[in-house]
BAVEX-85695 format. One record per residue (C-alpha): residue number from 1; residue in one letter; x, y, z. Coordinates in pm, 1 decimal, decimal comma, m for minus. Layout:
<site seq="NUM" type="A" xx="X" yy="Y" zz="Z"/>
...
//
This chain:
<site seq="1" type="X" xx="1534,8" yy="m533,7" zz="411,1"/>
<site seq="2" type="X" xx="1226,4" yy="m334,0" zz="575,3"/>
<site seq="3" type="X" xx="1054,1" yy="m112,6" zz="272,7"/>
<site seq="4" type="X" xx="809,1" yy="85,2" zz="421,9"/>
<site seq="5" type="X" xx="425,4" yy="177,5" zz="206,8"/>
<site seq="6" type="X" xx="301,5" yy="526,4" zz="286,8"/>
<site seq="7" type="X" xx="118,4" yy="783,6" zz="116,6"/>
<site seq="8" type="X" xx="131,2" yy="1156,4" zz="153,8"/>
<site seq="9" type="X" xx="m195,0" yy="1361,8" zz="116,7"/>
<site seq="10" type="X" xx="m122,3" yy="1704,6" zz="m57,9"/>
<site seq="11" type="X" xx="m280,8" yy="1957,7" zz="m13,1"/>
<site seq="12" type="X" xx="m315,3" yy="2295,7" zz="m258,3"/>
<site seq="13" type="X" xx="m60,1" yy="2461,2" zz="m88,5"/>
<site seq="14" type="X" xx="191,4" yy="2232,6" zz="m160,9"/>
<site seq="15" type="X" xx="71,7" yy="2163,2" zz="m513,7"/>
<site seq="16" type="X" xx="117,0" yy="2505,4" zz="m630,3"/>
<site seq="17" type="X" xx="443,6" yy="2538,0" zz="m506,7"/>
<site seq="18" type="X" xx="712,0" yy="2494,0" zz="m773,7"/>
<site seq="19" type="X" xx="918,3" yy="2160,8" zz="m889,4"/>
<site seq="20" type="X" xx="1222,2" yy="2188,0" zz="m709,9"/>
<site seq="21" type="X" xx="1034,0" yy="2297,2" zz="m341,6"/>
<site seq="22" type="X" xx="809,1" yy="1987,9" zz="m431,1"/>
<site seq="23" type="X" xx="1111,4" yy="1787,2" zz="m483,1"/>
<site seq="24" type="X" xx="1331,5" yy="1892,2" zz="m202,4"/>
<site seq="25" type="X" xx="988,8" yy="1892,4" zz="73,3"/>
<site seq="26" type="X" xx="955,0" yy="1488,0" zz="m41,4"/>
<site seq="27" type="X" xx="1301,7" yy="1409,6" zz="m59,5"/>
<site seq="28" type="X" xx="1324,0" yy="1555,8" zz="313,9"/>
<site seq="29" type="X" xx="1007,0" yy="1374,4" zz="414,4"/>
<site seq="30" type="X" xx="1102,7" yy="1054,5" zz="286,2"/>
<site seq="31" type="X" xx="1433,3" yy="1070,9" zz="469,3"/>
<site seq="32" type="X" xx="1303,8" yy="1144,9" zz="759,8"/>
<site seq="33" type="X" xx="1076,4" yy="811,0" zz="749,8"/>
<site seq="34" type="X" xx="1381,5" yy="632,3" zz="630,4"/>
<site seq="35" type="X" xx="1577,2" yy="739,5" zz="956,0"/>
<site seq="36" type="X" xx="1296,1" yy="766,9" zz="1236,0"/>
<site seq="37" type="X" xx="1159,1" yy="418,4" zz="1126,2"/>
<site seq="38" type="X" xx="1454,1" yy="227,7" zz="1008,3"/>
<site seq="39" type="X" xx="1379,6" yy="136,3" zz="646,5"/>
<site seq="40" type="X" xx="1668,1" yy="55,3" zz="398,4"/>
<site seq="41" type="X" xx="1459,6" yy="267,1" zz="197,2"/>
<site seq="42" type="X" xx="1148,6" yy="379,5" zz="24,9"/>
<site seq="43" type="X" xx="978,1" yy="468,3" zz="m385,1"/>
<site seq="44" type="X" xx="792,2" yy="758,5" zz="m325,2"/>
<site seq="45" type="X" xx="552,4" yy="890,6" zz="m618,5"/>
<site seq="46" type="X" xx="351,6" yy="1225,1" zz="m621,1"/>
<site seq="47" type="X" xx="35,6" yy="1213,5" zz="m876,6"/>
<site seq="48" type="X" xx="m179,0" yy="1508,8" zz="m987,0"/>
<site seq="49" type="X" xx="m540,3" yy="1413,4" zz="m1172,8"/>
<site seq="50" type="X" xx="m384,6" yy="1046,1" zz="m1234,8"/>
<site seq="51" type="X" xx="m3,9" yy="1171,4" zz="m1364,2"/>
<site seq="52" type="X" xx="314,8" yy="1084,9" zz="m1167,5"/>
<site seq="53" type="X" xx="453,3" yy="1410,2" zz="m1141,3"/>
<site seq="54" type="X" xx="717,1" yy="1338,6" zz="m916,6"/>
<site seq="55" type="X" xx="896,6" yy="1044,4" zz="m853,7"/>
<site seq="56" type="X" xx="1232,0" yy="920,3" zz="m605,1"/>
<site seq="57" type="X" xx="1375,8" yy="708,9" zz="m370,8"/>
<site seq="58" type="X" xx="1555,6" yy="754,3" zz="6,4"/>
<site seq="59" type="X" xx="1795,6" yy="515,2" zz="175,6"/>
<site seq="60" type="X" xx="1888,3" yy="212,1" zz="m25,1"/>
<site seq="61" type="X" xx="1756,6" yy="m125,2" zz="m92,1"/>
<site seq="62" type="X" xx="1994,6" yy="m326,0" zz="103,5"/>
<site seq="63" type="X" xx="2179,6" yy="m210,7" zz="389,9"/>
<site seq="64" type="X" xx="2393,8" yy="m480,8" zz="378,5"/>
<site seq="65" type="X" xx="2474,3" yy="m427,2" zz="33,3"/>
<site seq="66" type="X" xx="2388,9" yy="m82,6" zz="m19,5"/>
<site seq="67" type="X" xx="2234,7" yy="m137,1" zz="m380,6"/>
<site seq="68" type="X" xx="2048,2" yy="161,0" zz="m431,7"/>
<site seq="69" type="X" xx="1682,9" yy="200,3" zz="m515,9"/>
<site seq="70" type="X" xx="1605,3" yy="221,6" zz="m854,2"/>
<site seq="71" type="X" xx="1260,8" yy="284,6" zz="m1085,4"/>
<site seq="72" type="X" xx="1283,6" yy="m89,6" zz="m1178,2"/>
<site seq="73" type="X" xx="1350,0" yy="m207,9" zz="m764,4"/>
<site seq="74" type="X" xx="1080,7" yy="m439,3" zz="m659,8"/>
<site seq="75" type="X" xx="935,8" yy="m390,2" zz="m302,9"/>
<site seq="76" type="X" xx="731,3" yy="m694,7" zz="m103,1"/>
<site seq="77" type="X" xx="401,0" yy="m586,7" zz="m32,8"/>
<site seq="78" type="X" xx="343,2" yy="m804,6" zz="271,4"/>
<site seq="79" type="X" xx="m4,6" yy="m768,6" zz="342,1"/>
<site seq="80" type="X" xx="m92,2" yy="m421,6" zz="202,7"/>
<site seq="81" type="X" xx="m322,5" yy="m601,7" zz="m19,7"/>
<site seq="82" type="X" xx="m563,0" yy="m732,2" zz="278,9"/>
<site seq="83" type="X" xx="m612,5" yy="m317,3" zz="318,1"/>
<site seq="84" type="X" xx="m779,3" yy="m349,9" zz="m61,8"/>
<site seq="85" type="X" xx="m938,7" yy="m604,3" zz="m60,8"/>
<site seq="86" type="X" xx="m1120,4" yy="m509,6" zz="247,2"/>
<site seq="87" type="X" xx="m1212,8" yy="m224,1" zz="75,1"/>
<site seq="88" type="X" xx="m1351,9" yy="m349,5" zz="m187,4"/>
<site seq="89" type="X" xx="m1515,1" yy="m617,4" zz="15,6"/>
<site seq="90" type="X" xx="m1680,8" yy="m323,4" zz="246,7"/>
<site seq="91" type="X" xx="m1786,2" yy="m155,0" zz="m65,9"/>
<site seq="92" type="X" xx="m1977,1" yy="m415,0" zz="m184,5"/>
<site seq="93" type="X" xx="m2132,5" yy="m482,2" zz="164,9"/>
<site seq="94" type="X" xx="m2227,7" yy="m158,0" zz="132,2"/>
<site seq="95" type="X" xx="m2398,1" yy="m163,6" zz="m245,7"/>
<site seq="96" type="X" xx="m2565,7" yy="m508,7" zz="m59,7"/>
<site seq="97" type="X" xx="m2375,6" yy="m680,7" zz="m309,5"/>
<site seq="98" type="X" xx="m2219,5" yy="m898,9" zz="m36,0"/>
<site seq="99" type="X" xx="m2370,1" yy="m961,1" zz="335,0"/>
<site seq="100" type="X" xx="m2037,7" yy="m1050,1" zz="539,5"/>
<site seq="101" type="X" xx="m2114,2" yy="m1252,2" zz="795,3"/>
<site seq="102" type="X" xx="m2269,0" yy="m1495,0" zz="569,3"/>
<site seq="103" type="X" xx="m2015,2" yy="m1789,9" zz="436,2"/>
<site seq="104" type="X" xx="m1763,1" yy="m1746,8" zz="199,0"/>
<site seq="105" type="X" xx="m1936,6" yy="m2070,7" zz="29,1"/>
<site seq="106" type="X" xx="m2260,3" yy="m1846,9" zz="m70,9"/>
<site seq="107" type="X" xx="m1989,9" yy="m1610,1" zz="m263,8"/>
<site seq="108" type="X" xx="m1727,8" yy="m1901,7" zz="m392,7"/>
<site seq="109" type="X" xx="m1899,2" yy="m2188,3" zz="m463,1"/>
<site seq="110" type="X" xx="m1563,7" yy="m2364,4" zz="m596,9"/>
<site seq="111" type="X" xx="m1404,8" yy="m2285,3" zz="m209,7"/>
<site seq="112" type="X" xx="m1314,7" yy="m2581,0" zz="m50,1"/>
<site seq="113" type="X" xx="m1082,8" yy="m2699,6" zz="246,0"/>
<site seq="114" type="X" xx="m991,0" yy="m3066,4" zz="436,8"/>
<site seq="115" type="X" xx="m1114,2" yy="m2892,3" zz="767,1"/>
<site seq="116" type="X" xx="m1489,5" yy="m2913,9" zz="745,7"/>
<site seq="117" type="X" xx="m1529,5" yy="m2591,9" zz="957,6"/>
<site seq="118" type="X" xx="m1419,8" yy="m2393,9" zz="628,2"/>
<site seq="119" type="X" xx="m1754,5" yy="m2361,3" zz="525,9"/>
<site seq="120" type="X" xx="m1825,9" yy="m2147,5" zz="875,4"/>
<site seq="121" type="X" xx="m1543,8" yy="m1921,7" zz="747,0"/>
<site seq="122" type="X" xx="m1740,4" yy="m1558,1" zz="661,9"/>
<site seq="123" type="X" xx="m1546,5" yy="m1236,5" zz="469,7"/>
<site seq="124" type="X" xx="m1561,6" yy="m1046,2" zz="854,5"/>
<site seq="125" type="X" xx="m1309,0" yy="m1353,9" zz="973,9"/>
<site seq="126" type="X" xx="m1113,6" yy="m1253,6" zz="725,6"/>
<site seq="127" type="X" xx="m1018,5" yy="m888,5" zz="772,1"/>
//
């Protein structure tokens, strides 16, 4: 199975058209990443201010199988959450909450390893 993590920005324009152009301008988007990239399939959501307002699937789950997508289908995230985390890192190296080229040790004093060198290990090694 390859399940494939994107997100769409949307602008005015295509907010204020109505439901069913919404619908069918996803539906052909996310088909179109489903075929040029070759994903099983994808979960696609559209929010406004917080609310799904729109939500669907392309391609299936298993090719093999062809079990569909459903709301309840669970997707591996690989390593989307390294993207967050960095984030989050970066935004407190930017508050000066965290400095990251200092050791992970000044942060997690509980962090320990059998190879001595972990305490070298600093949050830039790690994104």
């Amino acid at each position: 199975m390859t399940a494939i993590l994107f997100a769409i920005p949307v602008t005015p324009a295509f907010a204020l058209t109505n439901n069913d152009t919404v619908k069918e301008k996803a539906q052909k988007l996310a088909s179109k990443i489903v075929s040029d990239y070759g994903a099983s399939g994808l979960q696609y959501a559209i929010m406004d201010h917080g609310s799904i307002v729109l939500s669907d699937s392309a391609g299936v789950y298993d090719k093999a199988t062809k079990s569909p997508i459903t709301k309840e289908t669970m997707f591996g995230i690989g390593s989307v959450s390294k993207t967050y985390v960095s984030a989050a890192t970066m935004m407190l190296a930017d508050s000066n909450q965290v400095d990251i080229d200092q050791p992970l040790t000044t942060y997690i004093k509980d962090f320990k390893m059998a190879d001595e060198r972990y305490t070298e290990i600093t949050p830039r090694m790690l994104m």
